[in-house]
C-alpha positions, 0 to 999 in steps of 0.5 A: 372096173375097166380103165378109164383110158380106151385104146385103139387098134393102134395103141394110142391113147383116146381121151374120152372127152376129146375126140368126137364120137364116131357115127354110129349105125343101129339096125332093128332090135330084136325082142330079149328077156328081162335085161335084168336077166340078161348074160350079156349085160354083166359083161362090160369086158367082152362089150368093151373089147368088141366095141373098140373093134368094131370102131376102130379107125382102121377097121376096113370090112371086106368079104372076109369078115360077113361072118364076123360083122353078122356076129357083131351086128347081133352083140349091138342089138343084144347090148341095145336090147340089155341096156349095156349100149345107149342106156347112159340117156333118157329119162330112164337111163339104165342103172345097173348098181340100182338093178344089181341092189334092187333098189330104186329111186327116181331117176330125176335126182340119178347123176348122168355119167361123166369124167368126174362120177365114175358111178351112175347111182340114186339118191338114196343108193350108195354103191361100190360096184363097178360101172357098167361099159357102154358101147353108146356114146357119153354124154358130152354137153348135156345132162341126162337128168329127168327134165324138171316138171315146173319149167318148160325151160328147163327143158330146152329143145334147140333143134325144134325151138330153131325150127318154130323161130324160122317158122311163120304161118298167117294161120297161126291161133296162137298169133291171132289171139295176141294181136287181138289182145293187142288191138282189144287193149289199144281200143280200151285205151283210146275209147277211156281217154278219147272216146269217152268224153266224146260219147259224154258230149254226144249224150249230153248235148241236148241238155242244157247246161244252164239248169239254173243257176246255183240249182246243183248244175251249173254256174255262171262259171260253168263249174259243176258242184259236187253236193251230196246233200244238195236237195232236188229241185222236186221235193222228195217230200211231194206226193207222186200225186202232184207229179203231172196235172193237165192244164187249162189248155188241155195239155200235160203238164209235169212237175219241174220244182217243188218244195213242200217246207217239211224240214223243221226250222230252216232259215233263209239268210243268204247262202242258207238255202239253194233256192231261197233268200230272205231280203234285209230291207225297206221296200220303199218303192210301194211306201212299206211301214215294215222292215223285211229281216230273214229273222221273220221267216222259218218254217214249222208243222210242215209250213213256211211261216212268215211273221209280221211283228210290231216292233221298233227296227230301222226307225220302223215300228213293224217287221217281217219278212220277203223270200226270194228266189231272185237268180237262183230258181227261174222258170219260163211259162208254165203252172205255179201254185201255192197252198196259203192260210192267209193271214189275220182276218177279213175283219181286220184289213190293212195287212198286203200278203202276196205271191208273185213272180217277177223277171230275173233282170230286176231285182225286187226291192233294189230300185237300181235294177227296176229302173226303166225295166219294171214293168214293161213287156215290150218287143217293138221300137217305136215311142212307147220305148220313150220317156213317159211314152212321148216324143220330144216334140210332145206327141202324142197328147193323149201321153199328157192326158191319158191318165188318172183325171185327164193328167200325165199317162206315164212318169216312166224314164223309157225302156232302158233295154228296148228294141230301139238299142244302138248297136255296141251298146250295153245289152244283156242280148241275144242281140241289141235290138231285143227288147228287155223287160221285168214285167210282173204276174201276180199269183195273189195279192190280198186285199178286204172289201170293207163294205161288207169284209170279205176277203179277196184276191187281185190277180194280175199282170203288171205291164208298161207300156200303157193303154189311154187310160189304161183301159186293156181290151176287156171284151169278154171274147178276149178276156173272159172271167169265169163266173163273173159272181166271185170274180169282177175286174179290179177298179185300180187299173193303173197309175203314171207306174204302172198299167194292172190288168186285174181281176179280183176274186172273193175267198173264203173266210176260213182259209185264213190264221192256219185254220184252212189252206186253198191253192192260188195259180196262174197258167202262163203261156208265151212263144215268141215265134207265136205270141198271138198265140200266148195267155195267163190263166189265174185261178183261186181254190182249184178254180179258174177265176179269169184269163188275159189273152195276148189281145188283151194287151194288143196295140192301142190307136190312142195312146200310139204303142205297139202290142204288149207281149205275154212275158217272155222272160225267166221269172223268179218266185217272191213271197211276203208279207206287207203292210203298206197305206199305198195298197189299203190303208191299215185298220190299227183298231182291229188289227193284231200283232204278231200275225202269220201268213202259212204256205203249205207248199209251191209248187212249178209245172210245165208243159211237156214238151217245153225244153229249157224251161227251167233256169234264170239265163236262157240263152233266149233271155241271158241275164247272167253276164249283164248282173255279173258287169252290174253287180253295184246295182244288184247288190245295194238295196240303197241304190234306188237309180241306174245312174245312182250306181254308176250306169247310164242308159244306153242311147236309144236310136229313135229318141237319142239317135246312135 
């Protein structure tokens, strides 16, 4: 082995570590055998001594010494060439203990030359051999190892790494592809947070957020419930049939509400059901001899059953039951129809069923909220807005002798929401001077003809204000009865409550006791841009029976009021079954106790380009804040007048002045 200190041509000393290396020039290598074979390479002495020299600080050639340099010059190539100069680095750094023992090993795990190792040997060669010399430079700052395969930082490269950090291209891909992440995530981002409740608004925002109120939309709040299990407002049970009908008026209709009563046993006390709500209490304005009590009302086989029972309650010797859809399902024209077995038999009459419909802003069987509403359809001011239809001066006389027997037209206290509303008063809207109304259509009501005992429907519109006698315009031209041997206009066409324009229609003996079903509708049509275009068409059996024209109902000369409008308001749906003497007076002989009335199903169309349709408070016709500031008289059945619970009408302009 060569020492470990290297001398100059000057004798001193020449730290290996210290001093730079000198500046080497390498010239093209000549092609050599094997260097394992090579002579040279085993001579690290010779290499040693004429590297010295030939870098010497004091060397100076000249002339003199070409032939000395050419030699020179062919002992570097030869060393380059063998190995014995520059093969201390690189990945594949010559190994000459390795070669000598003729044993390999990866040169990832080889220990480059340094001070410290005076051996360049593999992991698995030990070797006592001495080290080859080297003309090339040693290593100094890096290590000469194999770069490890798993990290491209473990294999750095500081001239090309400067050079791309100096660099800059508006075409780099790489560059692109990173600020097209970038805006890419930064649009996600803004489209979740900002445009996405933008693009739900934009979709939504000709649906009407007022469904129905409680319907599984929205409510009064606006708050939208989460209810899994929260039946539609088409019954699933309903055959793809019943889905669309075409109406009377030639249009297409399509099926907005439904309920085929299929679930056994359901019950209708109050948060029971989404649509549904069986009262508790004497409907006293008709003079009922019942108590309604949501026990009496259940569904079975498929039907809605409700059941009068004599049986002492409330100080009343009868019960039944009244369903309501009041403030939770309302709809604004269209086709309602209803498959009943009636109740009892004609033999027997005195029992009052009935299916009607009634606006949202009174509720059935709370006086308070019926005052001066029921059953006025009015739009105008003028007197018929008055108390009993009469101006304080007594005007006109026909209003004190237009009634039954040359008496009294009307005992109503006025339209307590009429056009003639001062402003700032209490309205529910739109506005104070839009008239406000609970008018009434009934899809059936049912009576017996007792001079030969067949059954028969009245079907009508219950209006205020009156006719001169209550006589509406009857001509067949406006309002015309379809086959005039079943159907005939009512005798009763009114009393100082109420006007019926009224038609009855006789009914088949079987469909009654759940022996056999027939479907009762009516065909309803208003537009208060067109309201002499609106209409009410009834019909019995699938047949239609008669139809109310809006010149059925126009001005009347006589008794000095305007034209009664076709309703325009959200109506809710009612079903019961009564008994009251006002009505038809009760044969106990023959009648029977307990006797059931059976409803197949209900069903609601409307026409298809109706918007908004469905729902207790359009905007057209709000009803949800007025019952919210009112809800005394909304919620006790007690209360029979609006001052009784704690309300006064607002003034009227015309009669009170404002």
């Amino acid at each position: 082995m060569s020492s470990s200190r290297h001398y100059n041509n000057s004798g001193m000393a020449n730290p290996p570590r210290r001093v730079p290396p000198p500046n080497q020039t390498y010239y093209a290598v000549p092609q050599s055998p094997n260097p394992r074979s090579a002579g040279p390479s085993r001579q690290p002495s010779q290499t040693h001594t004429s590297t010295q020299q030939s870098y010497s600080n004091h060397y100076q050639p000249s002339s003199s010494s070409q032939g000395y340099m050419h030699q020179q010059r062919d002992e570097t190539a030869r060393g380059v060439a063998t190995g014995t100069i520059g093969a201390g680095y690189g990945p594949y750094s010559y190994n000459p203990n390795a070669a000598q023992g003729g044993n390999y090993s990866s040169s990832r795990f080889s220990a480059a030359p340094s001070e410290v190792s005076a051996v360049t040997t593999g992991e698995k060669v030990g070797s006592t051999a001495p080290m080859a010399s080297s003309n090339a430079v040693p290593p100094y700052m890096w290590d000469s190892k194999d770069p490890d395969l798993d990290d491209a930082l473990h294999n750095p490269d500081p001239v090309r790494d400067a050079a791309l950090d100096r660099s800059f291209t508006v075409f780099s891909g790489r560059g692109w592809a990173n600020v097209s992440v970038l805006i890419i995530l930064m649009c996600g981002l803004l489209t979740l947070f900002a445009g996405y409740p933008v693009i739900i608004y934009v979709r939504d925002r000709s649906r009407s957020q007022h469904v129905g109120f409680n319907l599984g939309g929205t409510n009064g709040t606006g708050q939208v419930p989460d209810l899994p299990n929260m039946p539609s407002l088409i019954d699933k049970e309903t055959p793809q049939s019943a889905y669309s009908r075409t109406g009377s008026d030639g249009k297409t209709y399509n099926l907005v509400f439904s309920d085929e009563f299929e679930t056994e046993g359901r019950t209708f006390y109050p948060g029971d059901d989404p649509y549904w709500e069986a009262v508790d209490l004497n409907y006293w304005p008709t003079g009922d001899v019942e108590w309604y009590d949501p026990v009496a009302i259940t569904t079975a086989n498929g039907k809605l059953v409700i059941t009068m029972e004599e049986i002492q309650n409330h100080n009343l010797n009868f019960r039944s039951g009244m369903l309501q859809s009041w403030n939770k399902f309302c709809f604004t024209t269209g086709y309602i129809e209803v498959s009943v077995s009636m109740p009892g038999t004609p033999k027997a009459p005195g029992l009052w069923p009935g299916a009607w419909t009634m606006g949202n802003l009174g509720r059935a069987g709370y006086g308070a909220t019926t005052e001066g509403m029921w059953p006025y359809s009015y739009d105008t001011c003028d007197l018929g807005t008055f108390p009993k239809q009469q101006g304080k001066d007594g005007t006109p006389a026909a209003a004190s002798t237009g009634g039954a027997n040359g008496g009294p037209l009307s005992f109503l206290p006025g339209q307590r929401l009429s056009a003639c509303t001062c402003p700032n008063s209490d309205h529910p809207g739109p506005s104070t001077n839009k008239g406000r109304n609970v008018p009434e259509i009934d899809i059936f009501e049912t009576q017996v003809e007792v001079s030969d005992f067949t059954g028969e429907v009245s079907q009508s519109f219950q209006v205020a204000p009156y006719n001169y006698q209550y006589e509406f315009n009857n001509d067949s031209s406006v309002t015309p009865i379809v086959d005039s041997s079943t159907t005939s206009f009512n005798n009763y066409k009114g009393g100082v409550y109420q006007q019926a324009v009224s038609a009855v229609t006789t009914i088949d003996a079987n469909n009654y006791n759940n022996q056999g079903y027939a479907p009762y509708a009516f065909e309803w049509w208003s537009d208060p841009k067109n309201r002499d275009d609106g209409y009410i068409s009834w019909f019995s059996n699938g047949q239609k029976t008669w139809t109310m024209n809006a010149a059925t109902i126009g001005a009347d000369p006589v008794s000095q009021v305007s034209a009664r409008i076709v309703p325009e308001e959200p109506m809710y749906v009612i079903l019961n079954l009564g008994m009251s003497p006002s009505f038809q007076k009760q044969d106990w002989k023959h009648l029977t106790f307990p006797v059931s009335m059976y409803i197949e199903y209900i069903r609601v169309y409307q026409r298809s380009d109706v918007k908004n349709g469905i729902g207790c408070s359009p905007s057209s016709h709000p009803t949800a804040d007025y019952i919210n500031s009112h809800a005394n008289a909304y919620t006790n059945p007690n209360l029979t007048t609006w001052d009784g619970a704690g309300y006064s009408f607002p003034r009227n302009s015309l009669y009170d002045g404002c």
